[in-house]
N, C-alpha and C positions, 0 to 999 in steps of 0.2 A: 450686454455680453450674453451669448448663449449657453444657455445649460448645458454641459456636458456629462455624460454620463458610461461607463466600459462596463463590455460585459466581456468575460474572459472567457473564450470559447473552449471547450473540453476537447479530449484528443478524438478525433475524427477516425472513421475505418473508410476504407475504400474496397469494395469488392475486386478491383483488377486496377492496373495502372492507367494511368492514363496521364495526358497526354500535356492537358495545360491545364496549371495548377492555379496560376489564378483565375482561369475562368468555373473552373472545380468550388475553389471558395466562396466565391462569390457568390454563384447560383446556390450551393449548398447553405450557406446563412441564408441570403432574403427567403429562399426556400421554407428555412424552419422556422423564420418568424413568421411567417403564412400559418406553415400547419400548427408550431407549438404556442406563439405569444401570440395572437390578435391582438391584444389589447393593449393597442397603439399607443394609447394615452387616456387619461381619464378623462372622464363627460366633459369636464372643462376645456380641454384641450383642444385643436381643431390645428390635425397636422394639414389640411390640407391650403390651410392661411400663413402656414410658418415655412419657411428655408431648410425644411427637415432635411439634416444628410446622414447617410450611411458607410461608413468608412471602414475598410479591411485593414489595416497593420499589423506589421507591415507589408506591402505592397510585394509580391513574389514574381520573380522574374519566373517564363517558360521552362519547367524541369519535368522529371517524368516523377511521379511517385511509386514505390513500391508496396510500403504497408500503414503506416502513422503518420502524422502532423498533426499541428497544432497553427489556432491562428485567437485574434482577438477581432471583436466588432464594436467600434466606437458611432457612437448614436448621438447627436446634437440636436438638441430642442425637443426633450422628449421629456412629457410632465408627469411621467409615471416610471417608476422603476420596473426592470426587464430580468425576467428570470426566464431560461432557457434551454438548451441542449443542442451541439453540434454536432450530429450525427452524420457524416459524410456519405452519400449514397453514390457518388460519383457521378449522375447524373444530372443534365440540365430538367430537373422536372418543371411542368408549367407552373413560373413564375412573374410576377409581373414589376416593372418597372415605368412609374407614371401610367401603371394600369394597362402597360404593354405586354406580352411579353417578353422579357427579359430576355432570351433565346435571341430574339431578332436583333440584338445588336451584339453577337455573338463576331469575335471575327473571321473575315473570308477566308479565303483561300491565298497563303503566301504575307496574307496580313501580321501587325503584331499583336498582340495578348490586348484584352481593355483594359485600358485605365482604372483601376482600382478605386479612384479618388470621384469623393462627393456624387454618390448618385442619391435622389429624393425621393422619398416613398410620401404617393401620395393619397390620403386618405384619415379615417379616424372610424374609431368601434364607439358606440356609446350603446352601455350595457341597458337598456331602457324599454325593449320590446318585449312583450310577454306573451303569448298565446296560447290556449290549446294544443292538441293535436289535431281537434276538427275545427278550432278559430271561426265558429258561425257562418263556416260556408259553404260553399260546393263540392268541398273537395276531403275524402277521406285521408287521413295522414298516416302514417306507421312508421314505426325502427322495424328495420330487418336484418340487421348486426350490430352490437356494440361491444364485442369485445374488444377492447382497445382502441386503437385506433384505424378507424377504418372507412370504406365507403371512398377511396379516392379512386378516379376516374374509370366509373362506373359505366356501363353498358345495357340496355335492358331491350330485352327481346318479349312479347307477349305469345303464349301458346295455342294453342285452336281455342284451350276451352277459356281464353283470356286470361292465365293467370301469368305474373311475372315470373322472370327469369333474369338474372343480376349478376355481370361477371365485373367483379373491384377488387382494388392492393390492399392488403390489409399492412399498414405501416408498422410502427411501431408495435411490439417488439418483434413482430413474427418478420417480414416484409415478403410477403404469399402472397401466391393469386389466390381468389376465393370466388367461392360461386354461389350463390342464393338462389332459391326457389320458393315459390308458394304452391301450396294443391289445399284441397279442401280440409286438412287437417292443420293448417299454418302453412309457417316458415318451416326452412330447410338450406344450414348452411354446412357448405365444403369447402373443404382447404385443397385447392385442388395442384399446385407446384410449389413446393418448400427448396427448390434448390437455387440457393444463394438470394439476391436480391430478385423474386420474380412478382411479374403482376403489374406492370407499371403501362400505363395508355393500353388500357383493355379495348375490346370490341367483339359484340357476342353475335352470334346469330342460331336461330336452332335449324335444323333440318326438318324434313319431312315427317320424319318421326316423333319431333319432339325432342332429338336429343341436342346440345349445346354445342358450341364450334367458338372456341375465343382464340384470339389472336393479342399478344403482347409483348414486352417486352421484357427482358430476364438479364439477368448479367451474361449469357454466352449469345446474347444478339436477340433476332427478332424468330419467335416461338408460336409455334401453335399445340393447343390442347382439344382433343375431343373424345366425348364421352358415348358410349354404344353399353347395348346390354352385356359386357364383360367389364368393363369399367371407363376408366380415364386415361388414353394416351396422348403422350407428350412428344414433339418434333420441333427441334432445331432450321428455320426457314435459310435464315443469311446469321452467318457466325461473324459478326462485326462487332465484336460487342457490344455496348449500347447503341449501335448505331440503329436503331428502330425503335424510334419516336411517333408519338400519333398515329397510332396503327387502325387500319379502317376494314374492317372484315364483310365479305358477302360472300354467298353458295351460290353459286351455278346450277340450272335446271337438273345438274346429275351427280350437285352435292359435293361438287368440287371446290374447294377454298378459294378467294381470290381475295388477296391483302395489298392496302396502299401503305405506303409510310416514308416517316424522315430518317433517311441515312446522315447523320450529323456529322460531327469530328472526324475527318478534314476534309469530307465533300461536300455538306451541306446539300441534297439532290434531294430529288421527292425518288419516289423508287416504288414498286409496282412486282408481286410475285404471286403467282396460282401456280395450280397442280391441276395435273391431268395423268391422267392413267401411267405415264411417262417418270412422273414425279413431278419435283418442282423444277420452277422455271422461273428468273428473278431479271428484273428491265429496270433500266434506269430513262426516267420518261422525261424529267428536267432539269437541266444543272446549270443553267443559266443563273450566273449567282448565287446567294444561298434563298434556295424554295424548297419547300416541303413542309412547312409548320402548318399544323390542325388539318391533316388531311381528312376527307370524308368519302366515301366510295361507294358506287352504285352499282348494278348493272344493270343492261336494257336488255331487252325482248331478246337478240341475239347472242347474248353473254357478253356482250365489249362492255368495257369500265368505261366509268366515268368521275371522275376524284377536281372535285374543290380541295383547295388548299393555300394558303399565303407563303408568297415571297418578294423580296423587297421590298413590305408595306404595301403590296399590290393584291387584291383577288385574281387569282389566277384558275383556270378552269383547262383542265386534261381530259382527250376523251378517244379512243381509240376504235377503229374502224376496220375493213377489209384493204382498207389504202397504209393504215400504218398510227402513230400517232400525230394528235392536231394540240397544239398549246393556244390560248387566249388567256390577253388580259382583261379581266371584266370591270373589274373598280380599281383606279385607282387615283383617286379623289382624297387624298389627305395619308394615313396612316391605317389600313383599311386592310381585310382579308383574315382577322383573326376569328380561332374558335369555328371555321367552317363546321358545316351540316347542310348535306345534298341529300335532294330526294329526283326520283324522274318520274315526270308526271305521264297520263295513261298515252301521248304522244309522243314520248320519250324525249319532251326537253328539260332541260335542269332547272332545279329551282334550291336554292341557296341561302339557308340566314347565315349572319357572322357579326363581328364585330368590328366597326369603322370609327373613328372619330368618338369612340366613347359613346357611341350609339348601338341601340339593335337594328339592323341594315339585311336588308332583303332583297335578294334579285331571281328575275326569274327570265327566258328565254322561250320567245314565239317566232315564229314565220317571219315576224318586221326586225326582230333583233333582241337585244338587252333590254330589261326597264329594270330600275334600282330605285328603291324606296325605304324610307325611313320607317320603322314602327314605331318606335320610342326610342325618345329621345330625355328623359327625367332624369334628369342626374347621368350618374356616368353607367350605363346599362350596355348589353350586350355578351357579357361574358358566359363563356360554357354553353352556348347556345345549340340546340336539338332540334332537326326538323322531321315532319313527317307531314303526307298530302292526304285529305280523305278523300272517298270516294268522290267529292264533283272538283279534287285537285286544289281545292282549298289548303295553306299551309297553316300548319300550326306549329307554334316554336316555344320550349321552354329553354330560360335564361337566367344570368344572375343579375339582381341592381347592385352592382357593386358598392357606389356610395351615392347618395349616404344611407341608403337603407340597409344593404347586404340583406335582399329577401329573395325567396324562389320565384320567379314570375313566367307566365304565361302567354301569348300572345295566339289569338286567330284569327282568320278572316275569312268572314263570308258576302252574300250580297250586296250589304248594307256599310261593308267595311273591317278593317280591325278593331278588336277588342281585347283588352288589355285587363288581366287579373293580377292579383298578388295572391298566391297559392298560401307560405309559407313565413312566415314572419319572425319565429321564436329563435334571439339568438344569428348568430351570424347564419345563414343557411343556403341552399343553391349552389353548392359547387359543384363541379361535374357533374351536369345535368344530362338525363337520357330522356327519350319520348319515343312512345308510339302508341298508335289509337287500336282500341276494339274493333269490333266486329260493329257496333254501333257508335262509330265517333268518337266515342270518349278518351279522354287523354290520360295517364299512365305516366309516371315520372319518377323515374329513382336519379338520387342527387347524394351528394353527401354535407350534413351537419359536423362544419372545420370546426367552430366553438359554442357554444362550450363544449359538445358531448365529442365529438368527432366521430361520428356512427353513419350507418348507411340507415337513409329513408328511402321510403318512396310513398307517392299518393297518386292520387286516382282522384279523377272528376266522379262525382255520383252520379 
């Protein structure tokens, strides 16, 4: 008979109402057992051998919420006790289920609420890696926040004179966007939007000048922040409320915004907004089913977008022209398209890592077509993945090994092939990974450290 064990969830807030409350719970718990308990179970343990389920009761039919609730989470075949906190953010933040995420089995449109009953987490922490910060390698390490909890889905832009730039949620207690920089005197951190829940799927880019451009998501919908020599302003994109998920930021040659993202509850669309002298201007690019999770967004030589993203388990590739917009499926070969990252190479065709099949998965586009390729495949790898192209288009990707290492890891490839490091080792580490290379190749990574610290890193190849 299996162990059973309850943890009695605390009363829950929610910034605004919303819409379906058991799909609110649900992602809200697996969520917090992500950022608050890792520790799935002890060394001994190996949930990923055992029938492990996760159970909400009870089970809540479709209602709207206005301020409070309460729920419980029952845990079966767990060989450590669970101490916790259920902090309701109202949002479906990236989480995963069988290492998916979670998100994707959201229901459609006109569909009913999920099933509440036995979903299985699968995985195991064993507290047993120790490392430096420089772990005898190539690669320099650093914390560049740890107040609190913080470092979730992080952004990093590098400046002329190579130093980083970092736009991440600071979670717990604040739940802010925040911004980090380096210059030659250290770090440098700002709380740069404290109203309501804001900060969540950031995406940085700087300007011409140096100065930062984030785009995310807030409780009054999908936001942009930019900072000039007078300070920091804040604009309202699309007022959906959370409906701006995975938001993917680029500048146009004359500094104009251009944001992708996931319009969720109850369209599920990928969705597509820039400014121009005009204002904004906001496209719905594909609603075919629910698409738009892990959007990533480019532009080419003439300003049109171009945005990787998954829907239906599919990689899907958007890319818009003087004729209008073109959709393709590129992969979809199993469970495939999570975690995009698109870069355009100096020909202007895509090139793409993501997550398929529990793999790191790679594709890129020439004159003959599609080629898709595995980089690793060690365990269940892939997640949070970052690409950037050097100067001979070469891509280089940082990513999480989910299990069974949970480390920061590496990937690039030059003429002899890819190569595969492990950056990062101390502790659970690698989530929401960003990359971009110097001025001389080198790779650049801010991520965020979920356990133990829950802090924002970042390293640099030496």
């Amino acid at each position: 008979m299996s162990e059973k064990k309850q943890v009695n969830g605390t009363t829950a807030r929610t910034a605004r109402p919303i819409c379906s409350l058991a799909f609110s719970i649900l992602t809200a718990a697996i969520c917090l057992l992500l950022f608050y308990s890792p520790l799935w179970a002890s060394p001994e343990t190996d949930l990923a051998q055992q029938d492990t389920t996760v159970r909400i009761e009870p089970a809540q039919p479709t209602v709207m919420v206005s301020e409070t609730f309460t729920a419980s989470l029952m845990i079966d075949n767990v060989g450590a006790p669970w101490a916790f906190e259920l902090e309701l953010l109202g949002i479906p933040n990236i989480v995963t289920m069988d290492g998916l995420p979670l998100g994707d089995f959201a229901p459609g449109k006109g569909e009913s609420p999920l099933d509440l009953q036995d979903l299985r987490l699968v995985g195991t922490f064993e507290n047993s890696q120790v490392a430096s910060d420089e772990n005898g390698s190539d690669w320099h390490i650093e914390t560049a926040d740890s107040e609190g909890r913080v470092g979730y889905y992080t952004s990093l832009a590098l400046d002329e004179s190579g130093y980083p730039h970092i736009s991440y949620f600071d979670s717990t207690p604040n739940y802010d966007l925040k911004y980090a920089y380096q210059d030659a005197s250290g770090w440098h951190v700002e709380t740069v939007d404290t109203d309501g829940i804001a900060g969540l799927f950031t995406s940085l880019a700087l300007d011409e000048n140096g100065y930062p451009h984030i785009s995310y998501c807030g409780g009054s919908g999908l936001k942009y922040a930019c900072r000039d020599a007078s300070g920091w302003h804040i604009e309202i994109v699309d007022s959906k409320g959370f409906a701006s998920y995975y938001t993917s930021l680029a500048l146009d040659g004359d500094g104009y915004p251009h944001i992708s993202y996931f319009d969720s509850y109850p369209n599920y669309d990928l969705k597509y907004a820039y400014r121009d002298a005009s204002g904004w201007h906001v496209e719905t690019v594909d609603s075919i089913g629910q698409v738009g999770w892990h959007t990533s967004l480019a532009l080419d030589r003439d300003g049109h977008p171009h945005i990787s993203y998954c829907g239906n388990h599919t990689l899907k590739y958007a890319y818009q022209d003087a004729s209008g917009w073109h959709v393709e499926a590129v992969d979809s070969e199993g469970r495939v398209g999570y975690y995009t990252s698109l870069s355009l190479d100096r020909s202007g065709y895509p090139h793409i890592s993501y997550l398929g099949n529990y793999d790191l998965k790679y594709v890129y586009q020439d004159a003959s077509g599609w080629h898709v390729e595995t980089v690793d495949s060690d365990g269940r790898v892939g997640f949070y993945t970052s690409l950037a192209l050097d100067e001979s288009d070469y891509p280089h990707i940082s990513y999480s090994d989910s299990y069974p290492d949970y480390d920061l890891k590496y990937a690039h490839q030059d003429a002899s092939g890819w190569h595969i490091e492990t950056v990062d080792t101390r502790g659970w580490v690698g989530w929401y990974t960003s990359l971009a290379l110097d001025g001389g190749g080198h790779a650049h990574i801010s991520y965020q450290d979920p356990y133990p610290d829950y802090d924002l890193k970042y390293a640099r190849h030496k």
